[in-house]
C-alpha positions as YAML, in Angstrom:
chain: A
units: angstrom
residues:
- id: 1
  name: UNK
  ca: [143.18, 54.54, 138.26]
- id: 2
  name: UNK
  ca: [140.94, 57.61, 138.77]
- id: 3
  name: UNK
  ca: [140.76, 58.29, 135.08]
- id: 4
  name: UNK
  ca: [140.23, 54.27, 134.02]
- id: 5
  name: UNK
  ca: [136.66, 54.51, 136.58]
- id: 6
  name: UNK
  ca: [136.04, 57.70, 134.62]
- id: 7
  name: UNK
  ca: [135.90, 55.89, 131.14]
- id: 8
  name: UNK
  ca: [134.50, 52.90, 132.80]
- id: 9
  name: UNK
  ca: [131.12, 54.50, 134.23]
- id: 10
  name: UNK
  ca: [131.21, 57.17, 131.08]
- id: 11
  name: UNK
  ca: [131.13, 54.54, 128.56]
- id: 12
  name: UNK
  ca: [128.33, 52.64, 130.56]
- id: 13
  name: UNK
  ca: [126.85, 55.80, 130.60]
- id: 14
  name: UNK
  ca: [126.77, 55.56, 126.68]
- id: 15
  name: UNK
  ca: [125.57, 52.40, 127.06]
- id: 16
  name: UNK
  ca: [122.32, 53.51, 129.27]
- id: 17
  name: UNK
  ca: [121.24, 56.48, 126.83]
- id: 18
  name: UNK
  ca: [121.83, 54.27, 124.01]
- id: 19
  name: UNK
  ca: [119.51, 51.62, 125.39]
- id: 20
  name: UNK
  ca: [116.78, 53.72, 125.65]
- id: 21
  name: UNK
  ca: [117.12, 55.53, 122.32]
- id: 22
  name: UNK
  ca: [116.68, 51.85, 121.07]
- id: 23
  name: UNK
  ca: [113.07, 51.65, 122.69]
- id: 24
  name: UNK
  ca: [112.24, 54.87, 121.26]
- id: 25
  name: UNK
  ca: [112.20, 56.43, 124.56]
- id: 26
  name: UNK
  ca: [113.93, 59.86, 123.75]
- id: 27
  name: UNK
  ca: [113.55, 61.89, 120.79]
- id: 28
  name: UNK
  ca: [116.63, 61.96, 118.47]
- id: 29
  name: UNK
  ca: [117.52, 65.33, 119.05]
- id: 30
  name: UNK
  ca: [117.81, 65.15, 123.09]
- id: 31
  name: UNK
  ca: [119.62, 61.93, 122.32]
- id: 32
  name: UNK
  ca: [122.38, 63.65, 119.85]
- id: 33
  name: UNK
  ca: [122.38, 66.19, 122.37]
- id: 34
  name: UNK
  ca: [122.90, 63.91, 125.59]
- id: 35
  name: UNK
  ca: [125.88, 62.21, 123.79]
- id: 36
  name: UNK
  ca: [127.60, 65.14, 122.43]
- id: 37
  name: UNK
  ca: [127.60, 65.68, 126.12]
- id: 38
  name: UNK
  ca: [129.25, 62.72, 126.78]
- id: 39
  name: UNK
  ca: [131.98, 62.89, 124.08]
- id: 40
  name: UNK
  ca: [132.81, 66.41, 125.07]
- id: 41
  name: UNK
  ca: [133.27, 65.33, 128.43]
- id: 42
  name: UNK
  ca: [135.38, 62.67, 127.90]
- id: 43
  name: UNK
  ca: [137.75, 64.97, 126.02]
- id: 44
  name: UNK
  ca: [137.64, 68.25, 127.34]
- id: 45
  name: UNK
  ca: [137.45, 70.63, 130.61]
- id: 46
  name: UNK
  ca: [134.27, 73.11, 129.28]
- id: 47
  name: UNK
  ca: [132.32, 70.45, 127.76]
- id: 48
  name: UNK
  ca: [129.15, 71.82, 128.43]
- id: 49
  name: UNK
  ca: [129.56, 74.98, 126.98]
- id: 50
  name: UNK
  ca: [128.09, 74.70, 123.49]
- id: 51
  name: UNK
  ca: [124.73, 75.72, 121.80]
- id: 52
  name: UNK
  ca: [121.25, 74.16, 120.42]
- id: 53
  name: UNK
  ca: [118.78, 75.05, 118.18]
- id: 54
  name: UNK
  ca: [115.60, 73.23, 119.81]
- id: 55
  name: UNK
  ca: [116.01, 73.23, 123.76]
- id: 56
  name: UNK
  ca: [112.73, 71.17, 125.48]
- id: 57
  name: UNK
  ca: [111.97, 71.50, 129.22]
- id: 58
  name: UNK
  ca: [113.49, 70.03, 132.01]
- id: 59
  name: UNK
  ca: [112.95, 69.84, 135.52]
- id: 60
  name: UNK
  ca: [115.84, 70.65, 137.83]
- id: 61
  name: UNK
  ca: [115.99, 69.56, 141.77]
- id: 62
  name: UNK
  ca: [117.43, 72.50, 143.10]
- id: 63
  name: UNK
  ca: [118.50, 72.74, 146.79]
- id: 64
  name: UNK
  ca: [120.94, 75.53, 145.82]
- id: 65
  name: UNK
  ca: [124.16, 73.24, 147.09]
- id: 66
  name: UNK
  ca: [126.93, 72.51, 144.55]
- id: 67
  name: UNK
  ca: [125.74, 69.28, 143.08]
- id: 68
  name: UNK
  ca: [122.39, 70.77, 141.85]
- id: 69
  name: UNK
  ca: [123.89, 74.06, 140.47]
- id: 70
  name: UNK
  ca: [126.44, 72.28, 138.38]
- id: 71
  name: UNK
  ca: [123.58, 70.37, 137.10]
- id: 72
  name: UNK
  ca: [121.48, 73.39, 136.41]
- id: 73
  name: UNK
  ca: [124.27, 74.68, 134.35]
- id: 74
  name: UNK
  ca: [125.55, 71.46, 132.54]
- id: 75
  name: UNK
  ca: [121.67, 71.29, 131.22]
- id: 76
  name: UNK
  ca: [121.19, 74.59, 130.75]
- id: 77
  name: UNK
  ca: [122.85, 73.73, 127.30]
- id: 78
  name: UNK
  ca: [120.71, 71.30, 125.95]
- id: 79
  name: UNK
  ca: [117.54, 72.03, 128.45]
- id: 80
  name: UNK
  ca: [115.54, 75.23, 129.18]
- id: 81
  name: UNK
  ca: [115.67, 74.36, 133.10]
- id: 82
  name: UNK
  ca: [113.25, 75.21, 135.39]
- id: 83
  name: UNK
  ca: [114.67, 74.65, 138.71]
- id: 84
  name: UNK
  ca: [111.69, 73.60, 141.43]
- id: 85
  name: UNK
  ca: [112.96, 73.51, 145.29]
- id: 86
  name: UNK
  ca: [111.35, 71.74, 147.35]
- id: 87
  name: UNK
  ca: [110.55, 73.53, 150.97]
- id: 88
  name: UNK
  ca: [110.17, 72.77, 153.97]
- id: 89
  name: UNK
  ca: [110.42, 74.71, 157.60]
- id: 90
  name: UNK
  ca: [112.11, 71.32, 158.84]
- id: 91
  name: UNK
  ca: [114.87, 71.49, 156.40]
- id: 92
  name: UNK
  ca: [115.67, 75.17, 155.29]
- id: 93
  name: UNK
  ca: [116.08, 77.90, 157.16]
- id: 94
  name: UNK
  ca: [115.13, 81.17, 155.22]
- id: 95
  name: UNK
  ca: [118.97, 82.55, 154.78]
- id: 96
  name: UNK
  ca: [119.04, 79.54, 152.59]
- id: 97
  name: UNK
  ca: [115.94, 80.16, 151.33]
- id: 98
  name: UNK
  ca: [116.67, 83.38, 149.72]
- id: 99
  name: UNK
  ca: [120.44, 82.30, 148.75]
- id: 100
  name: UNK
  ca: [118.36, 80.05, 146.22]
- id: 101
  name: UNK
  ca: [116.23, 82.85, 144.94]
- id: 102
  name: UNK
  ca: [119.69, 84.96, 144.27]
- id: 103
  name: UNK
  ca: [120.89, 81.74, 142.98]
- id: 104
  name: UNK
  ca: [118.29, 81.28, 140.38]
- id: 105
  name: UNK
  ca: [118.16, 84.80, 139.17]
- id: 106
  name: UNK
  ca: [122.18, 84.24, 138.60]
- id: 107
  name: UNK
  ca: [122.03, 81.15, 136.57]
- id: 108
  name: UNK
  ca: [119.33, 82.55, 134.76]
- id: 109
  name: UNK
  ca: [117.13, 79.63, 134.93]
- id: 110
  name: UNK
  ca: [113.34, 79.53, 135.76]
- id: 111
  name: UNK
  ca: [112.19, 78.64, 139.90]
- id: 112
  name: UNK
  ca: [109.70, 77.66, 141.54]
- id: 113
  name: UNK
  ca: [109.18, 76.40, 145.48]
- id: 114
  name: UNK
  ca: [107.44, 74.14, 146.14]
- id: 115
  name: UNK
  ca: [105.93, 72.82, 149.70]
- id: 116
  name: UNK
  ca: [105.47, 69.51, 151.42]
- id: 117
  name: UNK
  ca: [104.46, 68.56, 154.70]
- id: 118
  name: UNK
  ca: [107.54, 66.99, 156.54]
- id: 119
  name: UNK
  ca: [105.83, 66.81, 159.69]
- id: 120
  name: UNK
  ca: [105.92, 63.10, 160.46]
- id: 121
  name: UNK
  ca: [109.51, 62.31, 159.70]
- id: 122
  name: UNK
  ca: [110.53, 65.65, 162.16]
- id: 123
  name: UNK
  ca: [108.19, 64.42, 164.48]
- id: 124
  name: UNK
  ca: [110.24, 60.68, 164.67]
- id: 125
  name: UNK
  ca: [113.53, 62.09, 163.98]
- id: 126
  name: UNK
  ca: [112.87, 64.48, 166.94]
- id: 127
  name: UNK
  ca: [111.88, 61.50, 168.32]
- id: 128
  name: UNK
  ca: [115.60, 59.97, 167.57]
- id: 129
  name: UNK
  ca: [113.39, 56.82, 165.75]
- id: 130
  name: UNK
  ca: [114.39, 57.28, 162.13]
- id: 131
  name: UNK
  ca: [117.45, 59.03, 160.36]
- id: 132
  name: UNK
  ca: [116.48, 61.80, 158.06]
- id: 133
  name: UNK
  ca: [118.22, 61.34, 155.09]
- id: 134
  name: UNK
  ca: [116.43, 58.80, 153.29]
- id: 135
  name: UNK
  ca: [112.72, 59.35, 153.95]
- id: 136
  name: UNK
  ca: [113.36, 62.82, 153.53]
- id: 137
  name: UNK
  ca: [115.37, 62.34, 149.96]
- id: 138
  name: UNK
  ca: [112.04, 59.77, 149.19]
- id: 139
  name: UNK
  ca: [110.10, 62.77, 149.63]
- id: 140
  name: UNK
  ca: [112.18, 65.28, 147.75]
- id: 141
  name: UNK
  ca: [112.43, 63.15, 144.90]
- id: 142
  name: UNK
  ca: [108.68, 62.13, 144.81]
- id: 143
  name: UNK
  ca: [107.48, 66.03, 144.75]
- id: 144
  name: UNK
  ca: [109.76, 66.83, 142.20]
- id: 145
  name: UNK
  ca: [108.95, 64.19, 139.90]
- id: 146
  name: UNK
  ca: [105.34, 64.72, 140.56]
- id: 147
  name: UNK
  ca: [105.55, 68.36, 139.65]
- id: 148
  name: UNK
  ca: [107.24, 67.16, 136.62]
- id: 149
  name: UNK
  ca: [104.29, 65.30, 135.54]
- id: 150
  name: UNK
  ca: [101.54, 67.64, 136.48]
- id: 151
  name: UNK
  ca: [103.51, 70.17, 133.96]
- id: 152
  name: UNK
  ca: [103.91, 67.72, 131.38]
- id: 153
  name: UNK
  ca: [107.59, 67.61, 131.23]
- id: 154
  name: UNK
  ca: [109.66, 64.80, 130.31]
- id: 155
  name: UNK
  ca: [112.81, 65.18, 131.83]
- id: 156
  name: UNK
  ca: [114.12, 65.36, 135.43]
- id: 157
  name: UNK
  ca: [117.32, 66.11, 136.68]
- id: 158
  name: UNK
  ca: [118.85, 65.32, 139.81]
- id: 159
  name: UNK
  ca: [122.14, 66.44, 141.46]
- id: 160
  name: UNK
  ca: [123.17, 62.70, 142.37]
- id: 161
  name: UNK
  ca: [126.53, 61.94, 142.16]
- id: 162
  name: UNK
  ca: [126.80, 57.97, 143.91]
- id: 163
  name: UNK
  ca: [123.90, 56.25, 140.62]
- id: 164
  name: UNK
  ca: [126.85, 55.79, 138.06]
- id: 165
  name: UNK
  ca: [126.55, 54.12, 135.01]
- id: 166
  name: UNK
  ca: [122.78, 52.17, 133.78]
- id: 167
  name: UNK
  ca: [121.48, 54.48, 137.07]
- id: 168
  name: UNK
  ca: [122.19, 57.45, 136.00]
- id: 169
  name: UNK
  ca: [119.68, 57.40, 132.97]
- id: 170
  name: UNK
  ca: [116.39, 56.07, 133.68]
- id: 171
  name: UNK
  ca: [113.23, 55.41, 132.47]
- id: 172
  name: UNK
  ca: [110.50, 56.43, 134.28]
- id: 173
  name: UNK
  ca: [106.47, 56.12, 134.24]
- id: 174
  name: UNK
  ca: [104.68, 58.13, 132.31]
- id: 175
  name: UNK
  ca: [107.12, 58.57, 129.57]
- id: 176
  name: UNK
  ca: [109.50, 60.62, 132.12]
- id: 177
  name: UNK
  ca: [113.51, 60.55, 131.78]
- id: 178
  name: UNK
  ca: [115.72, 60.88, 135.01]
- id: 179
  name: UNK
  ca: [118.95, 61.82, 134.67]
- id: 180
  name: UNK
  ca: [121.66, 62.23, 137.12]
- id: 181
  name: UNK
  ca: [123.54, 64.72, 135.82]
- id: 182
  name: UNK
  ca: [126.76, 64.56, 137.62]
- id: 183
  name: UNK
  ca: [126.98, 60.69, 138.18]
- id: 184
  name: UNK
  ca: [125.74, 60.41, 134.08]
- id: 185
  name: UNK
  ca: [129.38, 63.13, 133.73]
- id: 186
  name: UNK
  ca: [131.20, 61.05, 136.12]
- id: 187
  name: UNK
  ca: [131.69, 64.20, 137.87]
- id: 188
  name: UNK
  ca: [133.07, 64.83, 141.81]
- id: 189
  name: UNK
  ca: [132.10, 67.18, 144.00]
- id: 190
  name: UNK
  ca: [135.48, 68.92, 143.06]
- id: 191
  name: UNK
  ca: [134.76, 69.08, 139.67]
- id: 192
  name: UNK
  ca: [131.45, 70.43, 139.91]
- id: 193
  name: UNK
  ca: [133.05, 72.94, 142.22]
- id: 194
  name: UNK
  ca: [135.20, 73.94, 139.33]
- id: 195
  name: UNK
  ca: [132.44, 74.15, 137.13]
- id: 196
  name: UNK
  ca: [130.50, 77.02, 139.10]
- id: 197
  name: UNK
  ca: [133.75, 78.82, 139.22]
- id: 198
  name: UNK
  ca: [133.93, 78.95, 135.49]
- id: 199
  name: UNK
  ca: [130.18, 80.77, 135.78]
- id: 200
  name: UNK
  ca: [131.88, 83.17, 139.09]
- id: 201
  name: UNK
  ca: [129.54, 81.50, 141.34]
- id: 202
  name: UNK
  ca: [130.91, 79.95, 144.44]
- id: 203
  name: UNK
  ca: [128.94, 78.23, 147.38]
- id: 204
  name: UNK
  ca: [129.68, 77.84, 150.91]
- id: 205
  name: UNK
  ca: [126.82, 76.37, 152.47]
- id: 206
  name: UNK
  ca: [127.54, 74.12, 155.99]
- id: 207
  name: UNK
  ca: [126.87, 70.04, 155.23]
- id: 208
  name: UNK
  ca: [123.71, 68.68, 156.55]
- id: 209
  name: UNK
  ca: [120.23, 70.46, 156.27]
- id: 210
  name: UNK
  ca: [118.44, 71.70, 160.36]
- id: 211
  name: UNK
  ca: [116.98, 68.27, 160.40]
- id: 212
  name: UNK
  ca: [119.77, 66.13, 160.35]
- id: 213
  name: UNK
  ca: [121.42, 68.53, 162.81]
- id: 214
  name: UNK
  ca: [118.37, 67.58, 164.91]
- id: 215
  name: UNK
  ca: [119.08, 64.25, 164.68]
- id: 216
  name: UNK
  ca: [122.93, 64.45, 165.69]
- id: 217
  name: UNK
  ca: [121.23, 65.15, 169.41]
- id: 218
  name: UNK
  ca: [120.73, 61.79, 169.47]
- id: 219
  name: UNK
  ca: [124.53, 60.33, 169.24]
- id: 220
  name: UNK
  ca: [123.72, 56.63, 167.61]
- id: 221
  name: UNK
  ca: [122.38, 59.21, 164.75]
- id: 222
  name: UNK
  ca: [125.85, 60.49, 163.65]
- id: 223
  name: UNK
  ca: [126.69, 57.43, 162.46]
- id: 224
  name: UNK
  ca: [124.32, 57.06, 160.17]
- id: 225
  name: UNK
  ca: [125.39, 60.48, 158.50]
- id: 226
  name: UNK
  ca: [129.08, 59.37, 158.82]
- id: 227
  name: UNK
  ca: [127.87, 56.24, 156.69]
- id: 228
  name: UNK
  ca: [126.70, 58.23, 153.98]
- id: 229
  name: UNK
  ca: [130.16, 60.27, 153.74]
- id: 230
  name: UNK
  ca: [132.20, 57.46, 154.07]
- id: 231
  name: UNK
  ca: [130.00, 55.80, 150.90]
- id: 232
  name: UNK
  ca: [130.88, 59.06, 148.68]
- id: 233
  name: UNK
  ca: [134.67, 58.99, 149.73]
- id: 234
  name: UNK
  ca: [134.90, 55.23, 148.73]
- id: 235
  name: UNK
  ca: [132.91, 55.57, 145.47]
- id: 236
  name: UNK
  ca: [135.88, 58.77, 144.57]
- id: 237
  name: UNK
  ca: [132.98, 61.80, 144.11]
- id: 238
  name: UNK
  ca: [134.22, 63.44, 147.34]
- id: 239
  name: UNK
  ca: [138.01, 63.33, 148.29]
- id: 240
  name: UNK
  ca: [139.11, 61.70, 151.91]
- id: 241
  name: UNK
  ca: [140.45, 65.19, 153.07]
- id: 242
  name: UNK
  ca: [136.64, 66.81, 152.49]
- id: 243
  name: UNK
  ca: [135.03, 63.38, 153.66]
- id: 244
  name: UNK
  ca: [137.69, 63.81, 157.33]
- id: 245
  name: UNK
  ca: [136.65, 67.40, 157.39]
- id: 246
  name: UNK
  ca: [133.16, 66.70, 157.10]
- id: 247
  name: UNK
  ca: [133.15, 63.47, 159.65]
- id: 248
  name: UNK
  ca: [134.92, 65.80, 162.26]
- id: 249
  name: UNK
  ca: [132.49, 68.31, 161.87]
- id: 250
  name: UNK
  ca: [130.27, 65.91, 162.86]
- id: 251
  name: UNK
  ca: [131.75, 64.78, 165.77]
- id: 252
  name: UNK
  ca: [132.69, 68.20, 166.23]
- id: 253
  name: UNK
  ca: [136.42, 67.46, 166.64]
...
């Protein structure tokens, strides 16, 4: 069953980039490129390991978890990344910080920080008004997107591994291209694990950022966090026994 969703959201995934090749929305090359992807995945284990002459730009979110390094590796073969983190006080403390730096320098891909002012949102989730997660992925997204198109580059890449199939490929203002790497691969979190492995890099950071473990002070909080595990354990990217681990955690069983 497993491998029939794979095909499923791959082949949908074909069907996104090839939609917006037909509105001359990509150049040809990044579209060859984004397929070849596609087809190697569906038939081998190292699928992103292979070479192109004419690499342009992208933009990679990168919080320095597993999701986003995967993704700054998969692209790394058909993208010269540049990997912008976005920084806060309220979300990373400065162990993690410099992890990311070391991170970077590993990969071999080009970083940058970049700040925002998260003030508001700690302020209500201090509060215990508002859950974290989504305002605070709202922002994320919007700064990183908006560096992308101060620097004039077309294509942004997110770790996301839940906006499968016509989601993972999008069509953005300004002429910009999102792609969610891993849910464009049909990747899990298992196989993106597997992935850094074949580069020696392995990651062990704890789940949930300091603000959300702000917000687990106030108990009617945890469940929204719970929520969002139980989501990735139903749509298969995380397995039950990491979703269980992760829920206890929380609940600090």
């Amino acid at each position: 069953m497993e491998e029939i969703i794979k095909e499923i959201r791959l082949n949908t995934s074909k069907k996104a980039l090839k939609l917006i090749k037909e509105k001359n929305l990509i150049d040809l090359d990044v579209y060859d490129n984004l397929m070849n992807l596609l087809n190697r995945r569906i038939k081998g284990e190292k699928f992103y390991r292979f070479d192109v002459r004419h690499k342009p730009t992208c933009v990679v979110a990168f919080s320095g978890g597993v999701d986003s390094s995967a993704s700054a590796i998969i692209s790394k073969s058909i993208f010269d990344v540049v990997g912008v983190t976005v920084y806060s006080k309220y979300i990373m403390h400065e162990e993690v910080k410099n992890h990311i730096k070391n991170l970077s320098k590993k990969l071999d891909i080009k970083h940058e920080f970049i700040d925002i002012n998260m003030d508001e949102i700690a302020k209500d989730v201090e509060d215990g008004r508002y859950h974290p997660c989504g305002r605070c992925h709202k922002a994320v997204e919007e700064a990183v997107i908006n560096y992308a198109k101060n620097k004039g580059i077309k294509f942004v890449i997110f770790g996301d591994l839940l906006s499968v199939g016509y989601l993972s490929i999008i069509p953005m203002d300004d002429g910009l291209i999102r792609i969610n790497m891993p849910a464009f691969l049909s990747l899990t979190k298992n196989e993106n694990r597997k992935i850094l492995r074949q580069n020696n890099i392995e990651i062990k950071l704890p789940y949930g950022c300091p603000l959300v473990k702000k917000a687990h002070k106030h108990r009617h909080m945890k469940k929204f966090t719970i929520q969002r595990i139980l989501r990735e354990v139903r749509a298969q990217v995380v397995d039950k026994d990491e979703g269980l681990k992760n829920i206890l955690d929380i609940l600090n069983l």
